[in-house]
Backbone as CSV, one residue per row, in Angstrom:
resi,resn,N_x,N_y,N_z,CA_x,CA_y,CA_z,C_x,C_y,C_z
1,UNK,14.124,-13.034,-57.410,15.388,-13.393,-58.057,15.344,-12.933,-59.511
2,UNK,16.173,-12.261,-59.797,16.496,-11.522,-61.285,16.893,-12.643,-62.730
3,UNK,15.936,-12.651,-63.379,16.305,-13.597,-64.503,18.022,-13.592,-64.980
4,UNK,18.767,-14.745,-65.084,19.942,-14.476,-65.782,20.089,-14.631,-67.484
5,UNK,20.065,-13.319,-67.617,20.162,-13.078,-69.180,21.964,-12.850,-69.745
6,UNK,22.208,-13.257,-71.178,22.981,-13.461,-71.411,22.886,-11.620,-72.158
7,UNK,24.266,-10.593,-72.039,24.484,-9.787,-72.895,23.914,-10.163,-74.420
8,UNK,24.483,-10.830,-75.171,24.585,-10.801,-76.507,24.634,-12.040,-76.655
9,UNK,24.911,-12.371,-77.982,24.688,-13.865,-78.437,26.498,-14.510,-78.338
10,UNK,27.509,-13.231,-78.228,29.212,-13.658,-78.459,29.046,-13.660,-76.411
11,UNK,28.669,-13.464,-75.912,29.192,-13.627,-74.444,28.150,-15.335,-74.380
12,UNK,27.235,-15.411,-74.780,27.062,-16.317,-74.641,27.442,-17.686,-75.330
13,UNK,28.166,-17.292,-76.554,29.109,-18.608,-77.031,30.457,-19.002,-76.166
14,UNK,30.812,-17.597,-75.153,31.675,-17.514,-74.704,31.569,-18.839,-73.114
15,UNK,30.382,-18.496,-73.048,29.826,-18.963,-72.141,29.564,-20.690,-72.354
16,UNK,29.103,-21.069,-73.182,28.508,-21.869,-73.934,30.375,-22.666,-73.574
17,UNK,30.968,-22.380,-74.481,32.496,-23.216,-74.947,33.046,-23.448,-73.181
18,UNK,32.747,-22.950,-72.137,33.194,-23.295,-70.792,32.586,-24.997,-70.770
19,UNK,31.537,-24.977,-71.466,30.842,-26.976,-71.158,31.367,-27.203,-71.994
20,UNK,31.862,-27.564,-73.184,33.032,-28.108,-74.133,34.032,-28.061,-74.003
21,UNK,35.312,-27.606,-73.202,36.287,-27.453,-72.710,36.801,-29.222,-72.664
22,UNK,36.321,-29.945,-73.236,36.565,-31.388,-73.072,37.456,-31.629,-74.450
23,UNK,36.556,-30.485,-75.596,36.669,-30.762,-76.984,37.875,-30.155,-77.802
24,UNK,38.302,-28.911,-76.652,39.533,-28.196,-76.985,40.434,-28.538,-77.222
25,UNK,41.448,-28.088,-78.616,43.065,-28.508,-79.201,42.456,-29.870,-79.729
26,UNK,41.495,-30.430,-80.577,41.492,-32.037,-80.385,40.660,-31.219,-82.304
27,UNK,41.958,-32.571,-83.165,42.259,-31.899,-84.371,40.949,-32.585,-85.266
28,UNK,40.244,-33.751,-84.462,38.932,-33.904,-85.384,37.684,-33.471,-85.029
29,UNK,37.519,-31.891,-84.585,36.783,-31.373,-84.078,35.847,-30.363,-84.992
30,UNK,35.058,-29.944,-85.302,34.364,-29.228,-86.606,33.299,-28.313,-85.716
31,UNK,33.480,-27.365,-86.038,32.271,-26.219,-85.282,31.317,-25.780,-86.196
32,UNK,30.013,-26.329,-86.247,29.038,-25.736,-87.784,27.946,-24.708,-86.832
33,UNK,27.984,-23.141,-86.944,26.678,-22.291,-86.528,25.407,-22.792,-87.718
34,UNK,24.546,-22.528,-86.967,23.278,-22.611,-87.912,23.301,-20.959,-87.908
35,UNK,23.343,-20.183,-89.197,22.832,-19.378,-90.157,21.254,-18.489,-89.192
36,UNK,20.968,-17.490,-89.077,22.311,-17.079,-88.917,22.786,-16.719,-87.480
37,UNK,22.068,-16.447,-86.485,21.390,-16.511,-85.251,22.614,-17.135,-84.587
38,UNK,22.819,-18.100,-84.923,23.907,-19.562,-83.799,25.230,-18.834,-84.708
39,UNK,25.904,-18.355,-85.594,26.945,-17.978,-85.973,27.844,-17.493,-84.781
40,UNK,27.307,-16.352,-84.287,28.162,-15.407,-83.457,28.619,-15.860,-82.546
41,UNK,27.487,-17.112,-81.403,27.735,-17.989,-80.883,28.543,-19.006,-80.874
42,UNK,28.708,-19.335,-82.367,29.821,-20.631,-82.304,30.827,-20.220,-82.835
43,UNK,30.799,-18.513,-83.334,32.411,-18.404,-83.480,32.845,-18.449,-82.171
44,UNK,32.488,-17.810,-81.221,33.557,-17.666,-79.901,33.400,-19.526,-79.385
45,UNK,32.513,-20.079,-79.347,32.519,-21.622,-79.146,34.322,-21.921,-79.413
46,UNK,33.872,-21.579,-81.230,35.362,-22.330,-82.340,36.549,-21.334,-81.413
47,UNK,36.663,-19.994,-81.434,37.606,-19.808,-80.694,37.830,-20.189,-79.756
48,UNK,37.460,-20.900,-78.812,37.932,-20.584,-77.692,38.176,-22.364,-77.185
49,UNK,37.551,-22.998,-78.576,38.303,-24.779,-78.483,39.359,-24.829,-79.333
50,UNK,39.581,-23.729,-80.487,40.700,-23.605,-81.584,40.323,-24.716,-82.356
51,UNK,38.975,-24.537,-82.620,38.323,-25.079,-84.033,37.724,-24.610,-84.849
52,UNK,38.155,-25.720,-86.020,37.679,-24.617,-87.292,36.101,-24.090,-87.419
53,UNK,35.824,-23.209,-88.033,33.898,-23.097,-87.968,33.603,-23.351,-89.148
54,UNK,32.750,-23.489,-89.439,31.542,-23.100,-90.787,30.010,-23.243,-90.625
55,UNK,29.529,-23.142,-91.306,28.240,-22.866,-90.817,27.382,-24.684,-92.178
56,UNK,26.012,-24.793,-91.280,25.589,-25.832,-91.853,24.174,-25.279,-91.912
57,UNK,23.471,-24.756,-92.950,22.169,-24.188,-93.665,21.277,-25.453,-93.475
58,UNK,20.005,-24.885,-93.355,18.729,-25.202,-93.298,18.029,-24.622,-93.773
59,UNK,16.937,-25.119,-94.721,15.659,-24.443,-95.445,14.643,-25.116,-95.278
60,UNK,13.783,-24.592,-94.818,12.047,-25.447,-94.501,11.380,-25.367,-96.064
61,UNK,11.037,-26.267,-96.239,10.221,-26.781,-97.436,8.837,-26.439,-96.869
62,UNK,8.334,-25.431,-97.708,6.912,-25.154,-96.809,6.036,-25.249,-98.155
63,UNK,5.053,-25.793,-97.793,3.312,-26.243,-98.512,3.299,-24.985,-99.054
64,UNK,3.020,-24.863,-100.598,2.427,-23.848,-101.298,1.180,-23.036,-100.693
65,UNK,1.256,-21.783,-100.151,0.034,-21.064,-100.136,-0.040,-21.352,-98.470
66,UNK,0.943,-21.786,-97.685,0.610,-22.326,-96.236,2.340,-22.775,-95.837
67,UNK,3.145,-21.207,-96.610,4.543,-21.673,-96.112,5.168,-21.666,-94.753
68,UNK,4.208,-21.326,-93.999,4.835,-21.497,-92.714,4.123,-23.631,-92.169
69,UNK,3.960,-23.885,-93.241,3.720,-25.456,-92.792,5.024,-26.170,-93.639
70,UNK,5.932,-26.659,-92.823,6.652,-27.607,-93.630,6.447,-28.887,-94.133
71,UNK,6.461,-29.430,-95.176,7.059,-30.643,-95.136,8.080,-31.383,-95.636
72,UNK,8.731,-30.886,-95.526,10.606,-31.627,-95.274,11.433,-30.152,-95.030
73,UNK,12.453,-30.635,-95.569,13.991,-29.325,-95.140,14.477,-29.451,-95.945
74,UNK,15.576,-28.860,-96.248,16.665,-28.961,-97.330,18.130,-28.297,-96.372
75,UNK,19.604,-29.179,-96.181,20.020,-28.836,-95.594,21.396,-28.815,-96.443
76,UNK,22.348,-27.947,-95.802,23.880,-28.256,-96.617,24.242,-29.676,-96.949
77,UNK,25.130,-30.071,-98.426,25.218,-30.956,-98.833,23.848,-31.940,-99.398
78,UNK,23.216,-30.853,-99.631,22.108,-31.286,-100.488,21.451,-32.277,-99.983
79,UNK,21.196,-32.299,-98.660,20.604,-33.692,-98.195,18.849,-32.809,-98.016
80,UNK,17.851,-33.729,-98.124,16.715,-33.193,-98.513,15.887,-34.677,-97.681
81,UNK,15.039,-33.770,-96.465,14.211,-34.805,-95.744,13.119,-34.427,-95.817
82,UNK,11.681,-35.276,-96.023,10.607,-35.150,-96.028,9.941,-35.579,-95.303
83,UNK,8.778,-35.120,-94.399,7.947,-35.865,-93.972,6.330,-36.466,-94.740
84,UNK,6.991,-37.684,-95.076,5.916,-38.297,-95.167,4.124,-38.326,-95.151
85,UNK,4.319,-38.276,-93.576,3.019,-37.812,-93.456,1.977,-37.187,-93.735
86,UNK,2.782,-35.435,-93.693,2.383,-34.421,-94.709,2.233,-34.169,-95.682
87,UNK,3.054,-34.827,-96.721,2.944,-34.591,-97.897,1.887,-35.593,-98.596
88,UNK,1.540,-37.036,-97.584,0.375,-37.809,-98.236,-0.772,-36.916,-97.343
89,UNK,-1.248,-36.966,-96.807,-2.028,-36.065,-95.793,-2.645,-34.734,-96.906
90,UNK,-1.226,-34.374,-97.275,-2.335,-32.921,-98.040,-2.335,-33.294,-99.266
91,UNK,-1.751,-34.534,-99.842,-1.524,-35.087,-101.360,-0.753,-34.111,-102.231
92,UNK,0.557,-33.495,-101.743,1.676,-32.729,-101.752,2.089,-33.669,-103.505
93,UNK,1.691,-33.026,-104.479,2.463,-33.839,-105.911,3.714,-33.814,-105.689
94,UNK,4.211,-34.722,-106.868,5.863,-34.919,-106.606,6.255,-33.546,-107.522
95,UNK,5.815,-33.108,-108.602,6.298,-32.143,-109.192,6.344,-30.839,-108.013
96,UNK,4.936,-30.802,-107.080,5.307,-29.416,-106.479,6.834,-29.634,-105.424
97,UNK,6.831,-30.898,-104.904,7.669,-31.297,-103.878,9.290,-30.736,-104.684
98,UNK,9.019,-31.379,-105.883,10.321,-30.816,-106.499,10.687,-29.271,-107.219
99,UNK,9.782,-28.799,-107.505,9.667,-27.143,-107.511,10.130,-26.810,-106.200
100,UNK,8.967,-26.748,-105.114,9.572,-25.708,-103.908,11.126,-26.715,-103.695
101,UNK,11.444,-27.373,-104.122,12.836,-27.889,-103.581,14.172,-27.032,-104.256
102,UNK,13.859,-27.212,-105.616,14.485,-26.026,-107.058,14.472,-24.618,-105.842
103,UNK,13.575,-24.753,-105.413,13.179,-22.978,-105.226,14.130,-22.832,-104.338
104,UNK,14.371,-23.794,-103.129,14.917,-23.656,-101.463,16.602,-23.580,-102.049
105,UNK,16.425,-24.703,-102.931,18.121,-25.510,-102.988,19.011,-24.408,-103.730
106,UNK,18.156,-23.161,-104.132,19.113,-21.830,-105.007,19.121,-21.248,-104.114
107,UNK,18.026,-20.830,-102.708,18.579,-19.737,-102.022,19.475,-20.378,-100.772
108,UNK,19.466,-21.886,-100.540,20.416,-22.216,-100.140,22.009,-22.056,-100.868
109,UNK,21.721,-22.252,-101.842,23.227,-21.912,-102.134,23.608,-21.196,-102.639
110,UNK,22.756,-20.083,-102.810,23.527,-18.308,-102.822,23.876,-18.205,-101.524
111,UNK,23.272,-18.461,-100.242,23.487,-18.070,-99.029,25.077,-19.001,-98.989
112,UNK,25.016,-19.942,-98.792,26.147,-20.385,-98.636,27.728,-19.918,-99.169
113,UNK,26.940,-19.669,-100.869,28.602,-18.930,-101.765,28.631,-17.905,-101.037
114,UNK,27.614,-16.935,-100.231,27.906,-15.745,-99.814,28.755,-15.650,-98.140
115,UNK,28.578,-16.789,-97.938,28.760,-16.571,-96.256,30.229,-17.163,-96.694
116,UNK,30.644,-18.140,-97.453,31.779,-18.812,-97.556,32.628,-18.246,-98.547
117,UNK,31.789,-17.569,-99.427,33.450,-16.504,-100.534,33.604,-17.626,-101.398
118,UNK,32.832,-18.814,-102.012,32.832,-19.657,-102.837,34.019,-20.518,-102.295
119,UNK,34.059,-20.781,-100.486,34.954,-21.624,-100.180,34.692,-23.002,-100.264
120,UNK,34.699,-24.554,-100.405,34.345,-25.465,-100.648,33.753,-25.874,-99.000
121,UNK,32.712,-26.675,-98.720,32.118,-27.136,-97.694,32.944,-27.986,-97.081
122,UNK,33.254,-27.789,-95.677,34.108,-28.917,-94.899,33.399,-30.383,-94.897
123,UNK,34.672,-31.252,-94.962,34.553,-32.384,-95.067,34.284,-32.984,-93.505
124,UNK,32.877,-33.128,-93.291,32.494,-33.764,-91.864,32.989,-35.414,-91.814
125,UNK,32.731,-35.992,-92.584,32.954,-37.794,-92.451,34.025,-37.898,-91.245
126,UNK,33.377,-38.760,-90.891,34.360,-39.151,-89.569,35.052,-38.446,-88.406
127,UNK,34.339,-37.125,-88.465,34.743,-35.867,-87.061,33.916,-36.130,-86.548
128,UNK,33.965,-35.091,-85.376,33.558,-34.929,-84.009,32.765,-33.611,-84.861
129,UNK,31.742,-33.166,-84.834,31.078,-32.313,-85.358,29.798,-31.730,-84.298
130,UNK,30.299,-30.120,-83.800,29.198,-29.653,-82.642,28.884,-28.935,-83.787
131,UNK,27.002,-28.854,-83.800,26.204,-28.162,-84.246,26.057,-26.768,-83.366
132,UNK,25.635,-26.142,-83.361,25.344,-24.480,-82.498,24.518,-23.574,-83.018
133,UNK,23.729,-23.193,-81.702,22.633,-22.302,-82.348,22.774,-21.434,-81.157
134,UNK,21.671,-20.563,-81.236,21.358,-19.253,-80.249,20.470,-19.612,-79.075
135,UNK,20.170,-20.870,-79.357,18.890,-21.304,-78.229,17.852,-22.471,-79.192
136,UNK,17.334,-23.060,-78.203,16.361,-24.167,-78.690,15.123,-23.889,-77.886
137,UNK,13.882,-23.977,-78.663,12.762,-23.784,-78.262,11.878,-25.158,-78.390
138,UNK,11.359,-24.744,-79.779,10.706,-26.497,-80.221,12.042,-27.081,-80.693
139,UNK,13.318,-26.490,-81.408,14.233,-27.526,-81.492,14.041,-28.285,-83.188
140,UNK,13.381,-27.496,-83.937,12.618,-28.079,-85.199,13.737,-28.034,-86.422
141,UNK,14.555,-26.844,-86.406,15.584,-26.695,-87.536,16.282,-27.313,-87.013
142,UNK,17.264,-27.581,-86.037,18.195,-28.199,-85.088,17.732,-29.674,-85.638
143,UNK,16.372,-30.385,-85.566,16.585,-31.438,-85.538,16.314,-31.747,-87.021
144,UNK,16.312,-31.062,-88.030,16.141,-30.734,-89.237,18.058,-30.799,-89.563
145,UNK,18.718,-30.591,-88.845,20.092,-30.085,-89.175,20.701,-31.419,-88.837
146,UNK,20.505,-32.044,-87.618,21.022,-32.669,-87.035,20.724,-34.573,-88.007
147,UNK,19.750,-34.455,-88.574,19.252,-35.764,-89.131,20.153,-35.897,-90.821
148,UNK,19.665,-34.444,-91.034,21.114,-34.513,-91.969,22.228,-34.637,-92.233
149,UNK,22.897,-34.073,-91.107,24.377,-34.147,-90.780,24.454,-35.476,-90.641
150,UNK,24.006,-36.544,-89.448,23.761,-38.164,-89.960,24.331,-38.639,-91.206
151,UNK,23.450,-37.952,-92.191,23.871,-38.869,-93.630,25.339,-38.887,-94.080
152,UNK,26.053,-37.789,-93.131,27.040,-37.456,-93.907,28.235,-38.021,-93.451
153,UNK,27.950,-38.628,-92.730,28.966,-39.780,-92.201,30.016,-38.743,-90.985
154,UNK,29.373,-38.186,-90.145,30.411,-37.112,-88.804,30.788,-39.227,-87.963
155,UNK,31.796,-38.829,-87.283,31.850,-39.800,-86.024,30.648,-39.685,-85.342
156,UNK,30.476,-38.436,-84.633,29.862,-37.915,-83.589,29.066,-36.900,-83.509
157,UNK,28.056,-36.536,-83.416,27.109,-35.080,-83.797,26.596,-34.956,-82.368
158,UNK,27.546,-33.981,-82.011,27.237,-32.809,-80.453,26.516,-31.852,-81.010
159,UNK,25.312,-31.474,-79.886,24.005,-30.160,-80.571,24.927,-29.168,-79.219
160,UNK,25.170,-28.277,-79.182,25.262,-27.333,-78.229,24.945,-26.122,-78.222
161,UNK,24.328,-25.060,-77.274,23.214,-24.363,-77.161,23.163,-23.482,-76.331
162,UNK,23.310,-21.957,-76.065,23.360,-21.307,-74.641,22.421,-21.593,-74.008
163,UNK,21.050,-21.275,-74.218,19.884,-21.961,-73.707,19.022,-22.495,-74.134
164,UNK,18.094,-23.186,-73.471,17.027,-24.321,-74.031,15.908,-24.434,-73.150
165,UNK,14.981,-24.801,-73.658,13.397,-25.153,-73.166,14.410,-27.173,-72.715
166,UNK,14.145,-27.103,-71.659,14.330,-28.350,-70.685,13.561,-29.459,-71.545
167,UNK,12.474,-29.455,-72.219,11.531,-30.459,-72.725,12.232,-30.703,-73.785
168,UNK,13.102,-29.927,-74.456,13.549,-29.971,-76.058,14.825,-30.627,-75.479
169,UNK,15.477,-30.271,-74.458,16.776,-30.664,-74.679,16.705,-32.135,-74.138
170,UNK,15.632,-32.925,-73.155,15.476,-34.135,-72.937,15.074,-34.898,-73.878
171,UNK,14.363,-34.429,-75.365,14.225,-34.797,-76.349,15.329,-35.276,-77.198
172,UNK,16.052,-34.015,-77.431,16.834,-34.498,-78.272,18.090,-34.982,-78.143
173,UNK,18.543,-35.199,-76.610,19.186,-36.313,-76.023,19.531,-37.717,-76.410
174,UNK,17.648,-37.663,-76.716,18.240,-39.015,-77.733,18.116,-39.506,-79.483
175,UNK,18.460,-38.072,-79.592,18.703,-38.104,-81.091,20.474,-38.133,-81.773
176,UNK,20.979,-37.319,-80.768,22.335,-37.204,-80.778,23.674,-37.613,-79.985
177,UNK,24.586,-37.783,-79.921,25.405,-38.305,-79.106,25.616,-37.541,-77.394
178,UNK,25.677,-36.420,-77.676,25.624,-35.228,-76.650,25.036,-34.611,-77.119
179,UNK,24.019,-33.570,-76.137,23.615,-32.138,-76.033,23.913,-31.565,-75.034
180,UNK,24.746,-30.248,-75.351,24.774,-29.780,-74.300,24.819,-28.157,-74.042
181,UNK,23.958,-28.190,-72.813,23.182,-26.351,-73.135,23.596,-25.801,-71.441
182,UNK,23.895,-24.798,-71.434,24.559,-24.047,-70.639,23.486,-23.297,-69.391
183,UNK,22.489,-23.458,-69.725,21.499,-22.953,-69.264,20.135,-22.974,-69.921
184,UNK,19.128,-24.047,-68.561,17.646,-24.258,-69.113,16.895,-23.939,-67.854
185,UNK,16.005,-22.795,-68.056,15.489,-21.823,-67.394,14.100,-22.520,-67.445
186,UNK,12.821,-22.238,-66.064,11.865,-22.468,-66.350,11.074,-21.822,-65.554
187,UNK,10.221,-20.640,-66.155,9.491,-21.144,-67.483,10.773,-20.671,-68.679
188,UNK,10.522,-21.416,-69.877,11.424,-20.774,-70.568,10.792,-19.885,-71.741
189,UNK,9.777,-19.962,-72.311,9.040,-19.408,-73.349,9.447,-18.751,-74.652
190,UNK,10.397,-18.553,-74.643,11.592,-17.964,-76.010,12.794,-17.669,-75.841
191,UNK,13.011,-18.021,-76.908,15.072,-17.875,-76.899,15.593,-16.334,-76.699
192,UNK,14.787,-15.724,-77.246,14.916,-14.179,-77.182,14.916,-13.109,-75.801
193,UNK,14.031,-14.122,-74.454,13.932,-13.496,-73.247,15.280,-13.555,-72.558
194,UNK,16.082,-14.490,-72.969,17.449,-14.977,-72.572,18.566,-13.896,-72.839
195,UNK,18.653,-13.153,-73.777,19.216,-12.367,-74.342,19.084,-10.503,-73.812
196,UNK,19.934,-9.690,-73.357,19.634,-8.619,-73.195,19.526,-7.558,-74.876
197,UNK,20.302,-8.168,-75.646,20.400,-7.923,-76.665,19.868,-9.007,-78.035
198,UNK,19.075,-9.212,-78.629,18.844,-10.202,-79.206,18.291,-9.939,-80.408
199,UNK,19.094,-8.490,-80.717,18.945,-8.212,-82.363,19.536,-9.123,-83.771
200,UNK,18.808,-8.879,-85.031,18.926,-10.078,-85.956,20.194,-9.760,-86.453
201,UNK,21.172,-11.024,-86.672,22.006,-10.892,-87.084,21.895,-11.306,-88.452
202,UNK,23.236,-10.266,-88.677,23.006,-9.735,-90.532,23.671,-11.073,-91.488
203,UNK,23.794,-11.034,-92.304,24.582,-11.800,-93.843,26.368,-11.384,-93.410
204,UNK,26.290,-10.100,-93.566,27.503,-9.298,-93.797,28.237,-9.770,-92.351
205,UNK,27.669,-9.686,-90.740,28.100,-10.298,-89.692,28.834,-11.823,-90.411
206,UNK,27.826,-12.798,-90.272,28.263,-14.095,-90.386,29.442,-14.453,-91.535
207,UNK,29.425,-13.357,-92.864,30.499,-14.080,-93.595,31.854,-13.416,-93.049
208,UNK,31.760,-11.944,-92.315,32.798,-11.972,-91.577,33.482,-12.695,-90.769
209,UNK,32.515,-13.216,-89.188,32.877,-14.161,-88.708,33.910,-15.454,-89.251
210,UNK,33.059,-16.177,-90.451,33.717,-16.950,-90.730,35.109,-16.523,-91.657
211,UNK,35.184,-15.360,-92.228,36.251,-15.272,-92.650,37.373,-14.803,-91.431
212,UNK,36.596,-13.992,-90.521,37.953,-13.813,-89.406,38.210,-14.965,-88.867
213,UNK,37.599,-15.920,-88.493,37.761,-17.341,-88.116,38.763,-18.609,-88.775
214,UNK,38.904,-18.181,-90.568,39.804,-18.817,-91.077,41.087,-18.224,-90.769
215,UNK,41.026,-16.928,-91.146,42.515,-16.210,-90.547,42.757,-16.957,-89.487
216,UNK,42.154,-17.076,-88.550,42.723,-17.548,-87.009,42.763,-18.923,-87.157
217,UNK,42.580,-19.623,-88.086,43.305,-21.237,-87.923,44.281,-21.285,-89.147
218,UNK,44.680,-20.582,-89.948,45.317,-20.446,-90.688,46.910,-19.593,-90.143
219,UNK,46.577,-18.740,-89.105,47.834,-18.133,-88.328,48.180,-19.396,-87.531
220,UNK,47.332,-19.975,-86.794,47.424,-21.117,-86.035,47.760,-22.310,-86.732
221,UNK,47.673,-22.727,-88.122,48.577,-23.690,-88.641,49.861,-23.076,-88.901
222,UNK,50.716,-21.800,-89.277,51.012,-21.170,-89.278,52.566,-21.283,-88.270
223,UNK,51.903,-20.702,-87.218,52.906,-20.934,-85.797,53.123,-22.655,-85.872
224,UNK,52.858,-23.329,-85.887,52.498,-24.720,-85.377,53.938,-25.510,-86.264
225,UNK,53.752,-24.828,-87.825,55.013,-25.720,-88.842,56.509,-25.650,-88.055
């Protein structure tokens, strides 16, 4: 039996928005891609429920000299989580904690003025807010994204996903209100085997997206007066 791989990352948002079809025309609805990977994906998601998109950034706070070890994140709206553990564990000072934070919290928000055209960040409080990515493996930025978004007062925080490692998505089941992934393959071993195409998507892609994406709810408030 022939693995089912998705074309590209837009057939599979396409794909993806057939299990949300619950969420469609419904005006407190918020579509955030994670940056940059889940973008392409949750524009066709946002099209195809006729919700608005934007995207919700993540930065791993990684240990000086050992940056592929995190300990905390830094996510849109300046919310900033640490783990504990790690940072007493390696005796992480508060000055370095707050340096690499300086360091994350500027290239977070050049990325952001760049993807958004210095548009102001949507107001989540009290929506229905689906997160979206390209796939979940360990599920580590996702749940880095998802603990933040929390603070920010959404109604509801839906994770949705073309595909997923089965172990991650029974996980984080119960972190969020819904998850829901379109396809969990096993063995699953990377998000990337899923994909016939699964080249990196650019800066210049994603701030398009979201700018063709405002056009289209902006024609759509538009018709509607």
């Amino acid at each position: 039996m022939s693995r089912q791989v998705f074309r590209d990352r837009r057939e599979a948002g396409r794909v993806l928005a057939e299990s949300l079809s619950k969420y469609a025309g419904r005006s407190d609805v918020l579509v955030l891609g994670l940056p940059r990977g889940g973008v392409p994906v949750a524009y066709e998601a946002a099209h195809a429920l006729g919700a608005p998109l934007d995207v919700f950034l993540v930065r791993k706070l990684g240990v000086p000299g050992h940056e592929e070890l995190a300990f905390g994140a830094l996510a849109s709206g300046g919310v900033r989580l640490l783990n504990r553990d790690v940072v007493e564990a390696l005796r992480i000072q508060p000055q370095v904690v707050e340096a690499v934070t300086k360091m994350e919290a500027t290239e977070l928000g050049r990325r952001e003025r760049q993807y958004r055209d210095d548009r102001p960040a949507p107001e989540v409080r009290d929506r229905t807010v689906i997160l979206i990515d390209d796939g979940l493996a360990t599920g580590a930025s996702m749940r880095a994204a998802v603990a933040a978004l929390k603070r920010m007062g959404p109604a509801r925080v839906v994770v949705a996903v073309p595909v997923a490692a089965r172990q991650t998505v029974d996980e984080m089941s119960h972190e969020v209100d819904e998850i829901v992934c379109a396809r969990t393959p096993e063995p699953f071993q990377a998000v990337g085997l899923w994909y016939a195409d699964f080249s990196q998507t650019s800066d210049a892609e994603v701030s398009e997206l979201l700018r063709q994406a405002e056009r289209e709810q902006e024609a759509a408030r538009t018709a509607s007066r």
